[in-house]
ZAKEPA-821355 format. One record per atom (N, C-alpha, C): residue in three letters; atom name; residue number from 1; x, y, z. Coordinates in steps of 0.2 Angstrom, whole numbers, plus 5000, padded with zeros to 4 digits. Layout:
<vexros>
<code:ALA | site:CA | pos:NUM | X:X | Y:Y | Z:Z> $
...
</vexros>
This chain:
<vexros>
<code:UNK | site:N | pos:1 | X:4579 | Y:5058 | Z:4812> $
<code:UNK | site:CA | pos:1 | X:4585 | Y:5059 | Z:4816> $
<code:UNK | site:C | pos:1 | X:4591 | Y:5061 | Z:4811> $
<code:UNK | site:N | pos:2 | X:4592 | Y:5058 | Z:4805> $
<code:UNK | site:CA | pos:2 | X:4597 | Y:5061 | Z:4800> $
<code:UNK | site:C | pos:2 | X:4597 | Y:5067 | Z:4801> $
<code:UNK | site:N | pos:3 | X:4592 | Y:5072 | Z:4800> $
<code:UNK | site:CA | pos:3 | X:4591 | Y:5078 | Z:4796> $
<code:UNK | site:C | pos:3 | X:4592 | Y:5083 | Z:4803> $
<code:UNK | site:N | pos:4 | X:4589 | Y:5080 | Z:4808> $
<code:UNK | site:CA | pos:4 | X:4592 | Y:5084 | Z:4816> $
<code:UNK | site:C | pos:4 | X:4599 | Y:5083 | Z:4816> $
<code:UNK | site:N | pos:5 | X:4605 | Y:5078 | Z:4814> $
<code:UNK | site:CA | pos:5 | X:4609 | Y:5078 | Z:4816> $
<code:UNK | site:C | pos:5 | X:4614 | Y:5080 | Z:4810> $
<code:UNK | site:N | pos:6 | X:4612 | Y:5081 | Z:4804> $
<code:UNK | site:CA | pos:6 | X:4615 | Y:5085 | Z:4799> $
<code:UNK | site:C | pos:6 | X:4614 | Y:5093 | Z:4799> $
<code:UNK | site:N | pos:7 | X:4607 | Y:5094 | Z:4803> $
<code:UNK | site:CA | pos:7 | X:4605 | Y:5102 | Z:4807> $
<code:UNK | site:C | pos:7 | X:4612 | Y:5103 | Z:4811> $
<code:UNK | site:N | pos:8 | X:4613 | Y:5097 | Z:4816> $
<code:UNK | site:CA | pos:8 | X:4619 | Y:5100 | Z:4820> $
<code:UNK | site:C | pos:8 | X:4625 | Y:5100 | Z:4818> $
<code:UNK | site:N | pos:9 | X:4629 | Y:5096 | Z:4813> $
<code:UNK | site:CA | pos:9 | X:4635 | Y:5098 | Z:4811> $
<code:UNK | site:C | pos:9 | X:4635 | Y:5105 | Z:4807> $
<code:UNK | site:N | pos:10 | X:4630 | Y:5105 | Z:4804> $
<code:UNK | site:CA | pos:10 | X:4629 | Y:5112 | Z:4800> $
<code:UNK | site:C | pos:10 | X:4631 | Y:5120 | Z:4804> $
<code:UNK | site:N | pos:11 | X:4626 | Y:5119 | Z:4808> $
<code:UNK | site:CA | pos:11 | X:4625 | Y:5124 | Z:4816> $
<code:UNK | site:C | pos:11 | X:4633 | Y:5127 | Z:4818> $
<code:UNK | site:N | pos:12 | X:4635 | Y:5117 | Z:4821> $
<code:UNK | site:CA | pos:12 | X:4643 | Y:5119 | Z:4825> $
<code:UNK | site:C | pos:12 | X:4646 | Y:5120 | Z:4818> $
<code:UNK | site:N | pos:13 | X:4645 | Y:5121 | Z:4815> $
<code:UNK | site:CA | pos:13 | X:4653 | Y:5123 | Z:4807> $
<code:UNK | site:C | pos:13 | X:4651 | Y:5131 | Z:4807> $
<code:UNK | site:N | pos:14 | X:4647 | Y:5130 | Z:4809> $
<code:UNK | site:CA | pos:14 | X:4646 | Y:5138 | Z:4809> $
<code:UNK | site:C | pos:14 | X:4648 | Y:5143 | Z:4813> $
<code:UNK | site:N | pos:15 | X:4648 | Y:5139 | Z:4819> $
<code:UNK | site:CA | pos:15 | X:4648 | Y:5144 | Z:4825> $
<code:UNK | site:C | pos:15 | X:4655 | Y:5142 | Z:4828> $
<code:UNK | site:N | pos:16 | X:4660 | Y:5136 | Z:4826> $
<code:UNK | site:CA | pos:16 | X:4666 | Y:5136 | Z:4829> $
<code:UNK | site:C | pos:16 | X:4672 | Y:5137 | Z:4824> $
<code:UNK | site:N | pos:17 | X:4674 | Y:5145 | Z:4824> $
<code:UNK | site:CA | pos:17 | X:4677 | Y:5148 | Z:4821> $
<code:UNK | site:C | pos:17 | X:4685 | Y:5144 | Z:4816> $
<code:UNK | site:N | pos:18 | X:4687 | Y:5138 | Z:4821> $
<code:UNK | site:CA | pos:18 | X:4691 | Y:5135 | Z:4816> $
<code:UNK | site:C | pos:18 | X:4690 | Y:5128 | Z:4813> $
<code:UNK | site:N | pos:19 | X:4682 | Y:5126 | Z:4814> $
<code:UNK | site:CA | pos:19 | X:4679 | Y:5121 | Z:4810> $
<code:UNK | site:C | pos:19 | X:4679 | Y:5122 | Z:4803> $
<code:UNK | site:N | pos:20 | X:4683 | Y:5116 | Z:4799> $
<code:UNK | site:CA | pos:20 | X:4684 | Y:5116 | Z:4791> $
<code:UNK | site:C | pos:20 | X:4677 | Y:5109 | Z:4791> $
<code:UNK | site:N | pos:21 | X:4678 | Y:5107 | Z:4795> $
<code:UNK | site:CA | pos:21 | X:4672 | Y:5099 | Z:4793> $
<code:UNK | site:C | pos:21 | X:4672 | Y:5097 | Z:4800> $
<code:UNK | site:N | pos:22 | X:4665 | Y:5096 | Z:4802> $
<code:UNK | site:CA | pos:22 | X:4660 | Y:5094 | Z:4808> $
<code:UNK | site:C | pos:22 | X:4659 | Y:5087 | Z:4804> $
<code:UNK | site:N | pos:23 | X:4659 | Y:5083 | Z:4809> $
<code:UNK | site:CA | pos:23 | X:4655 | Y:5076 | Z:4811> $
<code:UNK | site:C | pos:23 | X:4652 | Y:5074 | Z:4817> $
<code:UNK | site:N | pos:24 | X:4650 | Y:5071 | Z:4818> $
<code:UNK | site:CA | pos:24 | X:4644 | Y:5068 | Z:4823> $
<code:UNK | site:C | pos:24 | X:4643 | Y:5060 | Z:4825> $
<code:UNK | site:N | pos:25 | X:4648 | Y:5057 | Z:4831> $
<code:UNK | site:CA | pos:25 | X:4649 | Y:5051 | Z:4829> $
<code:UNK | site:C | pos:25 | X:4646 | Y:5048 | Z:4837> $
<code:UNK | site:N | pos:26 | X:4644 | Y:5041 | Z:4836> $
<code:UNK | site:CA | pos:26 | X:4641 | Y:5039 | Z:4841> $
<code:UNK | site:C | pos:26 | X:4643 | Y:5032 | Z:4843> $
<code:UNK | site:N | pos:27 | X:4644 | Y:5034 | Z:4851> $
<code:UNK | site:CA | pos:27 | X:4647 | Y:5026 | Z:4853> $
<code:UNK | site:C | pos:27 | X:4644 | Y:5021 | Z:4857> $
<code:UNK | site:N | pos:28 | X:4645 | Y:5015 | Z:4858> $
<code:UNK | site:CA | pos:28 | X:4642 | Y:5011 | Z:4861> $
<code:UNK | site:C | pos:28 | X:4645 | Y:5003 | Z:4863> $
<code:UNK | site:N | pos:29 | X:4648 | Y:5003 | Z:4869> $
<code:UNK | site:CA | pos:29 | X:4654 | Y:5001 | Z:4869> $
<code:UNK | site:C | pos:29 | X:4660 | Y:5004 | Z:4868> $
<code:UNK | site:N | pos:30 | X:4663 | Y:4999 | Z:4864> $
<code:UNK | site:CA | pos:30 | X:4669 | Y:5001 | Z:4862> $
<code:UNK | site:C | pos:30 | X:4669 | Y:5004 | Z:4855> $
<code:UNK | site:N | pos:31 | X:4663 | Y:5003 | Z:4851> $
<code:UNK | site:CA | pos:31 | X:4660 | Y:5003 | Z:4844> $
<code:UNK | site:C | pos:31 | X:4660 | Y:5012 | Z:4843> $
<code:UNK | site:N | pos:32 | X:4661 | Y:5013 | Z:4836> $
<code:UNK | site:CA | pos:32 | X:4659 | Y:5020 | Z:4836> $
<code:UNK | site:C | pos:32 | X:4658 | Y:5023 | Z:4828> $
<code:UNK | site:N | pos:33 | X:4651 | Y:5024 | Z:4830> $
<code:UNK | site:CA | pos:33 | X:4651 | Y:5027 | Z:4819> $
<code:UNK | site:C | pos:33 | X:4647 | Y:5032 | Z:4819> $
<code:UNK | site:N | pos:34 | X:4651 | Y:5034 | Z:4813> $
<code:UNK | site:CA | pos:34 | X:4649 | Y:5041 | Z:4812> $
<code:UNK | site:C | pos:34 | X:4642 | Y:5040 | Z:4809> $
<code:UNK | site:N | pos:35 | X:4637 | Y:5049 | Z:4812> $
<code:UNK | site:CA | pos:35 | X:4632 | Y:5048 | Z:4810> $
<code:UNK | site:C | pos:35 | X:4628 | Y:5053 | Z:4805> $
<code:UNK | site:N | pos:36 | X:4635 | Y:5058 | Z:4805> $
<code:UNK | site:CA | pos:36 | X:4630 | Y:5063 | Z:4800> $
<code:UNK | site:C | pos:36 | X:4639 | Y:5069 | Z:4800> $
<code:UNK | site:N | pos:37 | X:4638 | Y:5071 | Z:4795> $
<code:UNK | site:CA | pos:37 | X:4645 | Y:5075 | Z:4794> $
<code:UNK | site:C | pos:37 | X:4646 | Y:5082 | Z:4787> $
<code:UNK | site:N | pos:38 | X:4649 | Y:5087 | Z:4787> $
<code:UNK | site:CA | pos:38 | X:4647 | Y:5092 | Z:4784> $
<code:UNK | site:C | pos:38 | X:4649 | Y:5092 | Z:4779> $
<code:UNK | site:N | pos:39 | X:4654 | Y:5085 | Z:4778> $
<code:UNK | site:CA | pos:39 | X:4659 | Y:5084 | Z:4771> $
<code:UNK | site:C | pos:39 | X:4660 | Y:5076 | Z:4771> $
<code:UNK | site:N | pos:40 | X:4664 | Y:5075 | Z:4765> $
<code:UNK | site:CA | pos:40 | X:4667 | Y:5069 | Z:4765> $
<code:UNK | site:C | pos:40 | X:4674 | Y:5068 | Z:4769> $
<code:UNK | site:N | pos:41 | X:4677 | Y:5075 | Z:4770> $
<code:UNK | site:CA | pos:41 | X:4681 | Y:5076 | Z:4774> $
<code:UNK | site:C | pos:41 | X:4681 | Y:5073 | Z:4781> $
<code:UNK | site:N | pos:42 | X:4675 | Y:5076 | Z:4782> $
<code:UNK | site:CA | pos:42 | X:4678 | Y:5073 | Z:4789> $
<code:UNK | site:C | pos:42 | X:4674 | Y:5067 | Z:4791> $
<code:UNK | site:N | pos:43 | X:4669 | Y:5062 | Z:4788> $
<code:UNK | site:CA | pos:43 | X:4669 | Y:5057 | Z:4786> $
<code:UNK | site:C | pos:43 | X:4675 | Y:5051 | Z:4785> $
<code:UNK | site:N | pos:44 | X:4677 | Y:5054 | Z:4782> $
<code:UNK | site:CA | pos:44 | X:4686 | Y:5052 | Z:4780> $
<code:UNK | site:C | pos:44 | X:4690 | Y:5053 | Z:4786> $
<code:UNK | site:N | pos:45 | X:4691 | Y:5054 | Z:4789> $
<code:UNK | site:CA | pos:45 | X:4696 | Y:5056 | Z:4796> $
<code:UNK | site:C | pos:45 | X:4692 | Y:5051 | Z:4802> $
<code:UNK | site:N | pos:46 | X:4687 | Y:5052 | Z:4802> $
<code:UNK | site:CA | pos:46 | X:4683 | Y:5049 | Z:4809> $
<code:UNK | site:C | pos:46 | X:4685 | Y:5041 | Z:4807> $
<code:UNK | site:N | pos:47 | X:4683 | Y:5039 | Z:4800> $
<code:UNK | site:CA | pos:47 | X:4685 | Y:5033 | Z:4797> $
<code:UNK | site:C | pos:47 | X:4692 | Y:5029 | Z:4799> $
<code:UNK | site:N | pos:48 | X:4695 | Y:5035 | Z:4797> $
<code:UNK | site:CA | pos:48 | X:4704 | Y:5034 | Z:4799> $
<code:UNK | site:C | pos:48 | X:4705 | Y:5033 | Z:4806> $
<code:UNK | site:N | pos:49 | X:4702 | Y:5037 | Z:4809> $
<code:UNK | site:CA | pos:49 | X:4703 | Y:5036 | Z:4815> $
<code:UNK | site:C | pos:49 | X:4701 | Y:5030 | Z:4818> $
<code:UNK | site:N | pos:50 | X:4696 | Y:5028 | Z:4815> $
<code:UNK | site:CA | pos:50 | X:4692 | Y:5022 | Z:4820> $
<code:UNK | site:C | pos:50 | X:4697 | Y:5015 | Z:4817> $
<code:UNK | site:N | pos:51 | X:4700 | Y:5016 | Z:4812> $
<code:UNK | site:CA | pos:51 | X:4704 | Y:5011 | Z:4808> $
<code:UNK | site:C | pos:51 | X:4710 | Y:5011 | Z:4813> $
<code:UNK | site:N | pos:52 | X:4716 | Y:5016 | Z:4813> $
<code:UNK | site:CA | pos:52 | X:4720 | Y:5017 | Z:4818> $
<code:UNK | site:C | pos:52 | X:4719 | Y:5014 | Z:4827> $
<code:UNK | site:N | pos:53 | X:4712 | Y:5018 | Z:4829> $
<code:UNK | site:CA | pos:53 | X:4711 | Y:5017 | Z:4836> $
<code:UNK | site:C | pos:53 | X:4714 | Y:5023 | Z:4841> $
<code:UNK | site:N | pos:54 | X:4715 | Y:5028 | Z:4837> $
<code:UNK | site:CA | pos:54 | X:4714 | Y:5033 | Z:4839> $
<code:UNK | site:C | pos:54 | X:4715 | Y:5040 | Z:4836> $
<code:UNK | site:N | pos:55 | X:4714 | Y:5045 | Z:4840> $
<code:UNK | site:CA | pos:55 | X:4713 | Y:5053 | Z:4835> $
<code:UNK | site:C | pos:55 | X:4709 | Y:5056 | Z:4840> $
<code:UNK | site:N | pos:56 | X:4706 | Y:5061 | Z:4839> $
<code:UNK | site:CA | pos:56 | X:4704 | Y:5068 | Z:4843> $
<code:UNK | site:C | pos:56 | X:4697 | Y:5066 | Z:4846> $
<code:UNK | site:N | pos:57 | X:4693 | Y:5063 | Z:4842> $
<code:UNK | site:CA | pos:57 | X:4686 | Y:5060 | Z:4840> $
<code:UNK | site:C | pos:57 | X:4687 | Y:5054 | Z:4844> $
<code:UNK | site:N | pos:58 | X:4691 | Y:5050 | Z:4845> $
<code:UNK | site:CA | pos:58 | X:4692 | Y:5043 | Z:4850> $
<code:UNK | site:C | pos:58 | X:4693 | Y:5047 | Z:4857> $
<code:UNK | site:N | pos:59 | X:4698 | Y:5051 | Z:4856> $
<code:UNK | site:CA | pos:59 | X:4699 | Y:5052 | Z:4866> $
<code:UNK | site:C | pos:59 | X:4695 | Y:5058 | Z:4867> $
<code:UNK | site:N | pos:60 | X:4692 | Y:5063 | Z:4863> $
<code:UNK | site:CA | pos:60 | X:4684 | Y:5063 | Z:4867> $
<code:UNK | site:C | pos:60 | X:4679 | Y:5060 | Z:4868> $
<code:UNK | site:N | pos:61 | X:4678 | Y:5056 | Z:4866> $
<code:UNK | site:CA | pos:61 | X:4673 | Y:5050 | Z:4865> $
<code:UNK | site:C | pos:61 | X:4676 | Y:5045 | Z:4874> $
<code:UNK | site:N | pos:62 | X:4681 | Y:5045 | Z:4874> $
<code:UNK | site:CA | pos:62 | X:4683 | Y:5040 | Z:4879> $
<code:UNK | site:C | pos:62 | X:4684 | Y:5045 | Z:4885> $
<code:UNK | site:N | pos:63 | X:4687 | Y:5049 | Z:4887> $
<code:UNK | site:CA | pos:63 | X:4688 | Y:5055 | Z:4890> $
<code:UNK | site:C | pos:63 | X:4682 | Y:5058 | Z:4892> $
<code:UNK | site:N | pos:64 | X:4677 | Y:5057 | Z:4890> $
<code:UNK | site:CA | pos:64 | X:4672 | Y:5064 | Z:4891> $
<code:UNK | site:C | pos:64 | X:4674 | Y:5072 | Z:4888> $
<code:UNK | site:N | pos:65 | X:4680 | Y:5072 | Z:4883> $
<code:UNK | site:CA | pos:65 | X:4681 | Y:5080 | Z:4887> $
<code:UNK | site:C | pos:65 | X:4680 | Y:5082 | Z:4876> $
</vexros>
């Protein structure tokens, strides 16, 4: 499962033209971690955000969009 979802942040950094760092997070409930990411960067931000309780990565997550 790692290595398919480290496949996919690879993939979408490639293919969305203003991607600096993909992550891949998953939620369950309210809960949400990160599961695989093209950097420590965005590792670090998903982090911040879940610490915070919100950012870009929370309200698609809660939103659908």
């Amino acid at each position: 499962m790692e290595t398919i979802l480290n496949a996919i942040t690879h993939m979408a950094k490639k293919v969305v033209p203003a991607a600096t760092e993909v992550s891949v997070a998953l939620m369950y409930r309210d809960n949400m971690v990160s599961v695989a990411s093209t950097g420590e960067l965005g590792t670090v931000l998903d982090e911040r955000q879940e610490a915070i309780g919100c950012g870009p990565r929370l309200d698609a997550a809660r939103t659908g969009t």
